[in-house]
Backbone bond lengths (Angstrom), bond angles and torsions (degrees), N, CA, C in turn:
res aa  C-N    CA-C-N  psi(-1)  N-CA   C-N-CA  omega(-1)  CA-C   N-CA-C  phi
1 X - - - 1.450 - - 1.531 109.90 -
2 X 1.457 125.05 149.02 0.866 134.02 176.92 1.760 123.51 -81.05
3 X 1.037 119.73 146.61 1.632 114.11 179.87 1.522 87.03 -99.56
4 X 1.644 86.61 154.84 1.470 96.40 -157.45 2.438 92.39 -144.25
5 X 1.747 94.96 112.14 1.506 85.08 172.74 1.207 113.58 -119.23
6 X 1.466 134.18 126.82 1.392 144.27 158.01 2.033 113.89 -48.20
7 X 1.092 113.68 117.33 1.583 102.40 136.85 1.266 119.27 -148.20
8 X 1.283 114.86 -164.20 1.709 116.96 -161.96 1.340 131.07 124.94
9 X 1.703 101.49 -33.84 1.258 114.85 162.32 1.086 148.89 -12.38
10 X 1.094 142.08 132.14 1.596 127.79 171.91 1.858 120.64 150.03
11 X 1.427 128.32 -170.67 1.234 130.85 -164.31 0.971 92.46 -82.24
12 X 1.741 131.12 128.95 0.942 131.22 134.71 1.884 135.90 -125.68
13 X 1.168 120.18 137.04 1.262 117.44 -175.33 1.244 122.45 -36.03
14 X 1.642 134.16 147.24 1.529 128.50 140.88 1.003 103.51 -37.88
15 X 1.956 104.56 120.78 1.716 111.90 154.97 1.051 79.28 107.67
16 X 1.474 172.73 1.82 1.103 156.55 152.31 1.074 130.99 -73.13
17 X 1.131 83.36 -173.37 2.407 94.26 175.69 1.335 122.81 -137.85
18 X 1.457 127.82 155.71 1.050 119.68 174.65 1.817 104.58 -155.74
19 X 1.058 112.24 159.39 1.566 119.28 175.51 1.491 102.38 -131.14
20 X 1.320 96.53 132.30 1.557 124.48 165.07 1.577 114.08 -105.08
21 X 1.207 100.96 143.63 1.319 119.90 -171.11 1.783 115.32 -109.54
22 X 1.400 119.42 150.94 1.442 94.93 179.21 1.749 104.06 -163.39
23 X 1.533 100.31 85.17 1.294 107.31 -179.63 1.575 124.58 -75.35
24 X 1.525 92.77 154.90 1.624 96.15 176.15 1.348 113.47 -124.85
25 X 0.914 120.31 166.67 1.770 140.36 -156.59 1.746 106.30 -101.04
26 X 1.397 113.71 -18.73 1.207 124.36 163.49 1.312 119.55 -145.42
27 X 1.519 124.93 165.80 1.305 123.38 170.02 1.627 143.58 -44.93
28 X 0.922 115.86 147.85 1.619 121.22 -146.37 1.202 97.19 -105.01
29 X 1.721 123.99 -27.79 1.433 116.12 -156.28 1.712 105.09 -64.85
30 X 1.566 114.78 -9.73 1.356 109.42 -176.82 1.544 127.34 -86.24
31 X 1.337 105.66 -29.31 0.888 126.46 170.11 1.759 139.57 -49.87
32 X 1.384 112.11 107.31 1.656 110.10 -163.55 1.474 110.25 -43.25
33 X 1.415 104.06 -74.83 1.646 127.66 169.95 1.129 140.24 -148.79
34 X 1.158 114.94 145.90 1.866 135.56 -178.37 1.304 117.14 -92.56
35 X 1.171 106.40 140.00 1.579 92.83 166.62 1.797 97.07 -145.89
36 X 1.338 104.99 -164.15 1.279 126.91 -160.10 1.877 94.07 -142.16
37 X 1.378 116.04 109.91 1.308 120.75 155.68 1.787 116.09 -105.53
38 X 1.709 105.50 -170.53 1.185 83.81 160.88 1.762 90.23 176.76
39 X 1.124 105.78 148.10 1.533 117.22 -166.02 1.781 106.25 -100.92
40 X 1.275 117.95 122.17 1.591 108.69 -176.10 1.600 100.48 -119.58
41 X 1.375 110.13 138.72 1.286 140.37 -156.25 1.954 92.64 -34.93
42 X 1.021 108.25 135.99 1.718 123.93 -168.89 1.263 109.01 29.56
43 X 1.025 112.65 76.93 1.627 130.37 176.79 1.186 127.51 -159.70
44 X 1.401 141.22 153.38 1.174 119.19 -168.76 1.867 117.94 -94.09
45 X 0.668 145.46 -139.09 1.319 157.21 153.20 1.262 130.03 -63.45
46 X 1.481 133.01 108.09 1.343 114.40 155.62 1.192 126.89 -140.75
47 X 1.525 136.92 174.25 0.959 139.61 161.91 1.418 137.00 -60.63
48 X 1.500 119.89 130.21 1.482 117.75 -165.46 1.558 104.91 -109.78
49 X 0.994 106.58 -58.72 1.348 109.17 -168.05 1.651 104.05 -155.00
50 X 1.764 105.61 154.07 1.652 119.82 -163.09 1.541 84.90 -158.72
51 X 1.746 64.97 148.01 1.784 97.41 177.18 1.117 113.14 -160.58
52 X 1.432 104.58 139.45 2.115 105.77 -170.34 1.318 92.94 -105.04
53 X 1.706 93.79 -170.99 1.466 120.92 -171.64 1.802 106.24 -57.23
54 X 1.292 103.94 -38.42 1.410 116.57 169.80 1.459 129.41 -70.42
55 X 1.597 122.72 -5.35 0.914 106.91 -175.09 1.770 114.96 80.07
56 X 0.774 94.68 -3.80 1.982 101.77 158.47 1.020 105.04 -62.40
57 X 1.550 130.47 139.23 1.464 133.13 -174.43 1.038 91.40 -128.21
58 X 1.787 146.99 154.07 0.720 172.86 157.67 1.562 132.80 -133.43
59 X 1.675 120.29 99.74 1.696 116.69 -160.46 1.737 102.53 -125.25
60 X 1.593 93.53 158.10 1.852 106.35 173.87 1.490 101.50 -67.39
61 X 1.104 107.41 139.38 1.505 118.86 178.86 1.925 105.15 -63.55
62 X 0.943 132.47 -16.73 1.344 147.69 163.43 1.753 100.27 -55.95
63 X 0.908 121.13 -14.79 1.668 119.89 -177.55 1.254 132.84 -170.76
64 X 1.426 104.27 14.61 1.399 135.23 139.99 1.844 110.51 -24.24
65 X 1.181 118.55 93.72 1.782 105.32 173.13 1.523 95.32 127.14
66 X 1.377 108.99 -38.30 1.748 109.20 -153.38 2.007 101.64 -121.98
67 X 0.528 136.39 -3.86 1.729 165.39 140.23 1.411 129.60 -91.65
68 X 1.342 96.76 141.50 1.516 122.19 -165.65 1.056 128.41 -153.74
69 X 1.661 130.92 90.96 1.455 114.81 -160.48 1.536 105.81 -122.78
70 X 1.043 106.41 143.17 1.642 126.63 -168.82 1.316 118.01 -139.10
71 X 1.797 114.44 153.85 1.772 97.13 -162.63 2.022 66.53 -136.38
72 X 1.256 103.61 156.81 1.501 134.72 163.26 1.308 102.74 -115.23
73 X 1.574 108.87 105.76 1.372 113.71 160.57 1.607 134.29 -50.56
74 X 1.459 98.26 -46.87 1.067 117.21 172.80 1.667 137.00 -44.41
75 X 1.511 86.13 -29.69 1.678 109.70 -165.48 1.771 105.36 -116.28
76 X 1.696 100.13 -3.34 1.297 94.76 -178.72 1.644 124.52 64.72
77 X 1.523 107.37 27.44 1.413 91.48 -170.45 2.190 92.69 -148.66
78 X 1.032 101.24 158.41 1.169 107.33 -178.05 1.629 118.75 -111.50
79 X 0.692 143.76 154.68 1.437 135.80 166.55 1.589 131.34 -139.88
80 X 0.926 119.68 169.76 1.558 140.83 168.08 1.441 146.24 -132.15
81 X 1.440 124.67 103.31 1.237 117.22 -144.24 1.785 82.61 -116.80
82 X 1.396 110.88 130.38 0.949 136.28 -168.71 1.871 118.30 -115.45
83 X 1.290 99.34 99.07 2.109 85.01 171.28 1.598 105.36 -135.49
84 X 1.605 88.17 -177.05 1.547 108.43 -160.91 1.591 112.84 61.54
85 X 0.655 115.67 14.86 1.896 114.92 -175.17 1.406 107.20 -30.30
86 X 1.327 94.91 158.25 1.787 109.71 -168.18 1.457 110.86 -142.58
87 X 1.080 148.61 153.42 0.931 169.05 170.95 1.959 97.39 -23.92
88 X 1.218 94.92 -85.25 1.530 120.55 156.05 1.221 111.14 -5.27
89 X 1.355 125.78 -34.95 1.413 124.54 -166.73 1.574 120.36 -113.22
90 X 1.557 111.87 4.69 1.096 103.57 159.78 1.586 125.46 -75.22
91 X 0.925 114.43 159.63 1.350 116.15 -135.91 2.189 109.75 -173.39
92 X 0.989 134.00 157.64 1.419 141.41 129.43 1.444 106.90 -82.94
93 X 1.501 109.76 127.37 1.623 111.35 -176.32 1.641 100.22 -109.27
94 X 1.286 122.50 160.21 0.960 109.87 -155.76 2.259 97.21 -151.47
95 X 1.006 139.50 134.87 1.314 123.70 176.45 1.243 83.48 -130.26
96 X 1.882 88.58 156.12 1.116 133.01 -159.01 1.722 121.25 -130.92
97 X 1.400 126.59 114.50 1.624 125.05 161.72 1.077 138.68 -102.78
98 X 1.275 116.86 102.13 1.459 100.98 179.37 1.886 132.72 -38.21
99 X 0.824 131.42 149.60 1.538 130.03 -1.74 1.516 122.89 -64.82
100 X 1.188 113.79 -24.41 1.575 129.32 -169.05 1.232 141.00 -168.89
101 X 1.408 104.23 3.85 2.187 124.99 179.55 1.533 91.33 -64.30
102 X 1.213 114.87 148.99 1.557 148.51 160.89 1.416 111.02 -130.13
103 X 1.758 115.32 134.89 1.057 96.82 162.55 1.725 127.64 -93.29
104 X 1.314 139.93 -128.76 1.042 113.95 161.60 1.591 106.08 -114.46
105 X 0.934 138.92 -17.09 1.742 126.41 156.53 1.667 104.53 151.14
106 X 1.169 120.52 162.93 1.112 116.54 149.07 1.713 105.19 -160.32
107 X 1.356 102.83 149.41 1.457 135.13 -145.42 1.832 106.17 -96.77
108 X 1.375 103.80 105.21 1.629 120.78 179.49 1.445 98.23 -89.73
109 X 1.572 124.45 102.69 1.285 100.51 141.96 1.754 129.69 -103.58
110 X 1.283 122.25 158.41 1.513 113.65 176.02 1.179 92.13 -128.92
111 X 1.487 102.41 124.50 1.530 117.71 161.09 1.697 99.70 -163.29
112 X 1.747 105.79 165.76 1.275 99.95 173.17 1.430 101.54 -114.16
């Protein structure tokens, strides 16, 4: 399995944007799919956004329109480009490899 680190993190305003980053320790081209979860303060876990080997994207209807996640094989790293942010979306974000890598998180807040 691959080790897998998030960053990008950090304060950002309502109405903003932010990109998360989510490197891996080995190559990606093998890999089925990634995704991007993310845990928001007393809540449990969920899924944000997925993407396979193909480039199939798959997102939570919560950010459907305003999210976009994409992996560069090349660079070994996956990403997430995030706008309009909302309140709603703070969160611990968290990426994911199949079969089972986690990274260890990194922390969206939106507030002004």
């Amino acid at each position: 399995q691959v080790q897998l680190v998030e960053s990008g993190g950090g304060l950002v305003q309502p109405g903003g944007s932010r990109k998360l980053s989510c490197a891996a320790s080995g190559s990606l081209a093998t890999i089925y799919s990634m995704a991007w979860h993310r845990r928001p303060p007393g809540k449990r876990r969920e899924l944000v956004a997925l993407i396979t080997i193909n480039n199939k994207t798959t997102y939570a209807d919560s950010v459907k329109g305003r999210f976009t996640i994409s992996r560069d094989n090349a660079k070994n790293t996956m990403y997430l480009q995030m706008t309009d942010l909302n309140a709603e979306d703070t969160a611990d974000y968290y990426c994911f490899a199949s079969p089972g890598s986690w990274g260890q998180g990194t922390r969206v807040t939106v507030s002004s």
